[in-house]
ZAMARGU-4260 file (C-alpha; in steps of 0.2 Angstrom, whole numbers, plus 5000, padded with zeros to 4 digits):
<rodrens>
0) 5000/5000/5000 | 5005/5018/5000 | 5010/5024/5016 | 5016/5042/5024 | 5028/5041/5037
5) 5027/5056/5045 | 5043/5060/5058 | 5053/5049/5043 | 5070/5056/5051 | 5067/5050/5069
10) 5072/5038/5080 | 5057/5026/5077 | 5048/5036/5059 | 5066/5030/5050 | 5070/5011/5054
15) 5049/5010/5051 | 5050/5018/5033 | 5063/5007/5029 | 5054/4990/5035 | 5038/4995/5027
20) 5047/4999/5009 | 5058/4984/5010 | 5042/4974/5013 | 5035/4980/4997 | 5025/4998/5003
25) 5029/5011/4993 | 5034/5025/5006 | 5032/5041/5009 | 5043/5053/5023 | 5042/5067/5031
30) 5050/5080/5043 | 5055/5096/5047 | 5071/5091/5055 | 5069/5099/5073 | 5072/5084/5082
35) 5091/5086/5075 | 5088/5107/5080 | 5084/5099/5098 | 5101/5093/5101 | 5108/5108/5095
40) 5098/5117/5106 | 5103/5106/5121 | 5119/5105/5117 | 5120/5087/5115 | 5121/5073/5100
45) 5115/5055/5095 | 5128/5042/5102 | 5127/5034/5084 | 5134/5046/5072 | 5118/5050/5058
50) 5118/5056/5041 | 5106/5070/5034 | 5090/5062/5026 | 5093/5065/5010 | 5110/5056/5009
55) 5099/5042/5020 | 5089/5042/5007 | 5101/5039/4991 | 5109/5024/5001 | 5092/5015/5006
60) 5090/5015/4985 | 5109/5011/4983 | 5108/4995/4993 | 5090/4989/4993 | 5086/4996/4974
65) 5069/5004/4982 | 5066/5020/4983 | 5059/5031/4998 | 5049/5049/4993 | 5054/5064/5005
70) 5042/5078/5010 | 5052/5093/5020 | 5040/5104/5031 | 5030/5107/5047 | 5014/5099/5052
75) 5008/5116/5061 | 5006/5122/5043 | 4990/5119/5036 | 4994/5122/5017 | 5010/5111/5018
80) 5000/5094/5025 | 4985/5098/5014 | 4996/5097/4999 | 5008/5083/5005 | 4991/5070/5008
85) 4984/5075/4992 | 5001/5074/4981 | 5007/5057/4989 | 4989/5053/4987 | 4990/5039/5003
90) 4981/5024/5007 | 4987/5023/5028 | 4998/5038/5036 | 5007/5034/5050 | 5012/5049/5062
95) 5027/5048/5071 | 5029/5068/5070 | 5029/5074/5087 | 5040/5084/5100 | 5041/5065/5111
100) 5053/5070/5127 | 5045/5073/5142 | 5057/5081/5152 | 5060/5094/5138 | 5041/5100/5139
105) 5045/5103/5159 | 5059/5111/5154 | 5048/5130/5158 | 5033/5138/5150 | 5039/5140/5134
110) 5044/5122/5131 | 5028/5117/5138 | 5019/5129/5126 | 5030/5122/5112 | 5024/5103/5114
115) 5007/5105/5115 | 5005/5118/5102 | 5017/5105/5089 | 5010/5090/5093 | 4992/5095/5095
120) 4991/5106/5081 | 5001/5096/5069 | 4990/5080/5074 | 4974/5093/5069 | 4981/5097/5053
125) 4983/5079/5049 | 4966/5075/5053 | 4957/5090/5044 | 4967/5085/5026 | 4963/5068/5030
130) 4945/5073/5032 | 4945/5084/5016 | 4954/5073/5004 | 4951/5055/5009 | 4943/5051/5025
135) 4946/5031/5022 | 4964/5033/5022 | 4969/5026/5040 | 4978/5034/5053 | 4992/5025/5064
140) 4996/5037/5079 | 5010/5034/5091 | 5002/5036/5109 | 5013/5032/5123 | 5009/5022/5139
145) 5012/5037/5148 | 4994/5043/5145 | 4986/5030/5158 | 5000/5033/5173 | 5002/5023/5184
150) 4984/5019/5192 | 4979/5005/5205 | 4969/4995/5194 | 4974/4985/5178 | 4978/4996/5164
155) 4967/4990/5148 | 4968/4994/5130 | 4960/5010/5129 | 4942/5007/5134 | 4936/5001/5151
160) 4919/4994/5155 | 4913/5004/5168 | 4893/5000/5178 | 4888/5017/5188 | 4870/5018/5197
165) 4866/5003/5190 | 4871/5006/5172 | 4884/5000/5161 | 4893/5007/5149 | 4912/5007/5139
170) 4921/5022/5140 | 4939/5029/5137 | 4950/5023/5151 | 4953/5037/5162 | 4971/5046/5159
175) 4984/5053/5172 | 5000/5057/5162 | 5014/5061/5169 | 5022/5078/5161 | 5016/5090/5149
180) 5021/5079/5134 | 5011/5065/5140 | 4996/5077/5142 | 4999/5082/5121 | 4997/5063/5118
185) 4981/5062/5129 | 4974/5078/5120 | 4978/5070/5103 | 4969/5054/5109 | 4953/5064/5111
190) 4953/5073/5094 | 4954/5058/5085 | 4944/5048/5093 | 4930/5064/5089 | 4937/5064/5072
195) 4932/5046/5070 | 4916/5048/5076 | 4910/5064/5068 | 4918/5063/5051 | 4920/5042/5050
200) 4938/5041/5049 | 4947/5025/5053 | 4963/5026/5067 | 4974/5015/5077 | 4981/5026/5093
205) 4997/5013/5097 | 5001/5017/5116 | 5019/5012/5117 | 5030/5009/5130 | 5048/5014/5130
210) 5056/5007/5116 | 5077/5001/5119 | 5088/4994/5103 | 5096/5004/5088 | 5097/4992/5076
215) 5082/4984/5063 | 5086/4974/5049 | 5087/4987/5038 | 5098/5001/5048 | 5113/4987/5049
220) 5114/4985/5028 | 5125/5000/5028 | 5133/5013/5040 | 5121/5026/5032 | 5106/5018/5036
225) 5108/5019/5058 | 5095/5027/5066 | 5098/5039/5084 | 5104/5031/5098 | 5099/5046/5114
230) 5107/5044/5132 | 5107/5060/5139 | 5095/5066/5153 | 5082/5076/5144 | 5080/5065/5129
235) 5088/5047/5132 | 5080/5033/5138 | 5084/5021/5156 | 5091/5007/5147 | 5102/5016/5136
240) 5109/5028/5150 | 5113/5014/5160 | 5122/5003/5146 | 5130/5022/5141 | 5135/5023/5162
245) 5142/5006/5164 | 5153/5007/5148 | 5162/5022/5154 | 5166/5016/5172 | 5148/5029/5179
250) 5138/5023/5194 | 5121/5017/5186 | 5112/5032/5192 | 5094/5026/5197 | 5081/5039/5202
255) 5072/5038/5220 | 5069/5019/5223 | 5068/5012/5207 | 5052/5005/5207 | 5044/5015/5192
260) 5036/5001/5181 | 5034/5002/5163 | 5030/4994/5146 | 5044/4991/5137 | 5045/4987/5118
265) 5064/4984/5108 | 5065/4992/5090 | 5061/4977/5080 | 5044/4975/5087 | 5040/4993/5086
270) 5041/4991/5065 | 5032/4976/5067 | 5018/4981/5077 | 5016/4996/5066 | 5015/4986/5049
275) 5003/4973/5058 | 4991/4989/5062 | 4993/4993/5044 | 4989/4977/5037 | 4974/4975/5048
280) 4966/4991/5047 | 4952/4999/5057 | 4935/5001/5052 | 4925/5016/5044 | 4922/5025/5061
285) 4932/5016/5073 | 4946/5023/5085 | 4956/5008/5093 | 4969/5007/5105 | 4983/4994/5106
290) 4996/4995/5120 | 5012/4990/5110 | 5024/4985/5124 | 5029/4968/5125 | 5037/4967/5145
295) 5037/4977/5160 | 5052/4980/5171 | 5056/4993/5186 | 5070/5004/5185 | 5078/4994/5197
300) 5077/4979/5189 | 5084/4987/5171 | 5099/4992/5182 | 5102/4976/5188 | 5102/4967/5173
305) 5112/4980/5166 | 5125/4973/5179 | 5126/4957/5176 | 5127/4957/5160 | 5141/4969/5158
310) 5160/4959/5161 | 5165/4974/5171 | 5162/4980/5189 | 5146/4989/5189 | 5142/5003/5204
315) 5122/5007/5205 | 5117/5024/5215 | 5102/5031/5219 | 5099/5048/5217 | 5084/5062/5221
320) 5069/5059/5208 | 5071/5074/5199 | 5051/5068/5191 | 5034/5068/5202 | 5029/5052/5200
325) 5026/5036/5212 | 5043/5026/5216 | 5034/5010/5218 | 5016/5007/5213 | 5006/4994/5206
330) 5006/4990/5186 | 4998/4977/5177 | 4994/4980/5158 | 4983/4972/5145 | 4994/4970/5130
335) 4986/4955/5120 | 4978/4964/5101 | 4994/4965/5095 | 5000/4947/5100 | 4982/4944/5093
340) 4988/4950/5077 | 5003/4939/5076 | 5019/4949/5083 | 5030/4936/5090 | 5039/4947/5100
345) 5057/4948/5104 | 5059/4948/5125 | 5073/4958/5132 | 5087/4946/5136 | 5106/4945/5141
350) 5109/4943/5122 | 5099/4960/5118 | 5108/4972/5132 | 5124/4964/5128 | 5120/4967/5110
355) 5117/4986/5118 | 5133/4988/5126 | 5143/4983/5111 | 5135/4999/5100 | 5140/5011/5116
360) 5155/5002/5116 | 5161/5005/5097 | 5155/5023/5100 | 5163/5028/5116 | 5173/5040/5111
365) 5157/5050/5108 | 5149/5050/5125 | 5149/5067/5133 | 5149/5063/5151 | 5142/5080/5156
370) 5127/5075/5146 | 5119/5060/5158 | 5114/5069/5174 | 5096/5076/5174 | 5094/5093/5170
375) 5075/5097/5170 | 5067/5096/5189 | 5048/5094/5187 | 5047/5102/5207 | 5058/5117/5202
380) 5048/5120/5187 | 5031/5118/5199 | 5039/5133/5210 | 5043/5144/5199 | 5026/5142/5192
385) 5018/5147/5209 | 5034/5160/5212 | 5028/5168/5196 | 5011/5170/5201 | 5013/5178/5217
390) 5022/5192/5208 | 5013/5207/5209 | 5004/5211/5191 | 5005/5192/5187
</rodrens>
């Protein structure tokens, strides 16, 4: 089918866009290449080095003989999404294109500003030219786990089934998020899900959990091909900061007790899942949900097995939570749709981190040290909210 990747530079839009044109789609990217201006801004750089999109784009058709189209603009622009879904002309889009850190939109006001008006807005636009050209296209969405929190009930897959006074009725399961950027994903939730219902579009909202891996079949068939690996505190992930920290001789740095539970998803099964959802789209009207995680682990427990699996000596620490969030708490998740759909998942082993630790180690000579220690404190930016309130004329 033909399929727009939107966020086709990023860490996950890239190795997806390759997986779905060597599987026969003809593909589609786009991007606006802030996610590369966010490391200038921060001062910080993907561990793996990466080339600029078009040059990834000349070496996908050099060694797999397929070609990728590339679409350069912003989603917050109206005209440029309107003319991108009418020129590529798609049968499923699948929107990756979205500011995805959560400690940058805690950063201050600003940031916080930034996220919600990129994500939301761009998902808008996308919805609106989908509407006005094609409302059968179907939309995949990334969502993240990170919309539900961490409740004291199972987590199901989107919907819960809910009696009240005697009545019964499905509804959306009820969201807590974590950080403004989990709130931009909740917001994008609900407008498509209206979208759906108002204007009979077809979507998949895929709520994943933290995704760990750098390489897919297709990123390994040349140098060229690598997609981002992040590790530093605003944009890096658990298990890649503590692979990054024991190759370098740094105490695993553990925030508060490590009991923080989530879904966890490598990179192979993320371009799986997102082809299964294609291939078994939604119906006129429908908005599903499918939690795409395939595990769950603490923080702790990441730590550990980060420890035994590396031949060094391995030092864990615990440090002040620079997050609000509960340090141990109960999680259980429904995850079975996509399993139903026939991903055969890959489970994260001693093989997989070691596998980890041998990409940081042929790139350690790129680690910026200064780079690992959180830098954004969700309590500090609650102050200064209040602070700036009190001021007189606030």
């Amino acid at each position: 089918m033909r399929i727009l990747v939107l966020g086709g530079d990023g860490y996950l839009g890239w190795p997806t866009a390759l997986h779905l044109s060597r599987r026969g789609h003809d593909v589609g990217v786009v991007d606006n290449f802030v996610r590369r201006q966010y490391d200038f801004e921060m001062g910080v750089d993907s561990l793996v080095p990466i080339v600029h999109l078009q040059q990834r784009v000349r070496v996908w058709e050099q060694v797999s003989g397929l070609a990728v189209t590339p679409f350069v603009g912003d989603l917050t622009d109206p005209a440029f999404v309107s003319r991108i879904i009418t020129e590529f002309d798609p049968e499923a889009v699948v929107h990756f294109a979205e500011q995805r850190s959560a400690p940058y939109s805690m950063i201050d006001r600003a940031h916080c500003v930034y996220t919600q008006v990129n994500n939301v807005v761009g998902t808008l636009n996308v919805l609106y030219a989908i509407a006005e050209h094609n409302p059968a296209i179907h939309l995949v969405k990334l969502g993240t786990m990170g919309e539900y929190g961490t409740p004291n009930i199972d987590i199901e897959e989107g919907f819960i089934e809910i009696t009240h006074k005697g009545r019964t009725d499905v509804l959306p399961y009820p969201k807590q998020p974590g950080s403004f950027y989990h709130l931009s994903k909740v917001h994008d939730s609900h407008n498509i899900q209206f979208a759906c219902r108002i204007w009979g579009l077809r979507a998949t909202d895929l709520n994943q959990g933290v995704v760990y891996g750098q390489e897919t079949d297709e990123t390994t068939m040349h140098r060229d091909l690598a997609t981002r690996f992040d590790y530093d505190g605003v944009f890096g992930t658990v298990l890649n900061r503590f692979c990054v920290q024991a190759v370098i001789g740094h105490p695993l740095t553990v925030y508060g007790k490590g009991g923080q539970t989530r879904g966890m998803l490598d990179i192979r099964d993320t371009v799986a899942c997102v082809e299964l959802a294609l291939l078994h789209p939604a119906a006129e009207g429908e908005f599903r949900v499918f939690n795409q995680f395939t595990e769950s682990f603490s923080v702790k427990q990441m730590a550990d097995m980060v420890a035994e699996c590396y031949p060094g000596a391995v030092r864990i620490e615990h440090m002040e939570d620079p997050r609000v969030e509960k340090e141990e708490h109960y999680y259980r998740a429904a995850h079975t749709k996509l399993l139903d759909l026939g991903l055969v998942p890959h489970l994260l082993e001693a093989s997989t981190i070691r596998s980890l630790l041998a990409v940081v180690d042929r790139h350690r000579d790129r680690v910026d040290p200064v780079a690992i220690a959180p830098t954004v404190q969700w309590r500090k930016t609650a102050s200064a909210v209040r602070a700036s309130a009190a001021m007189p004329g606030a």
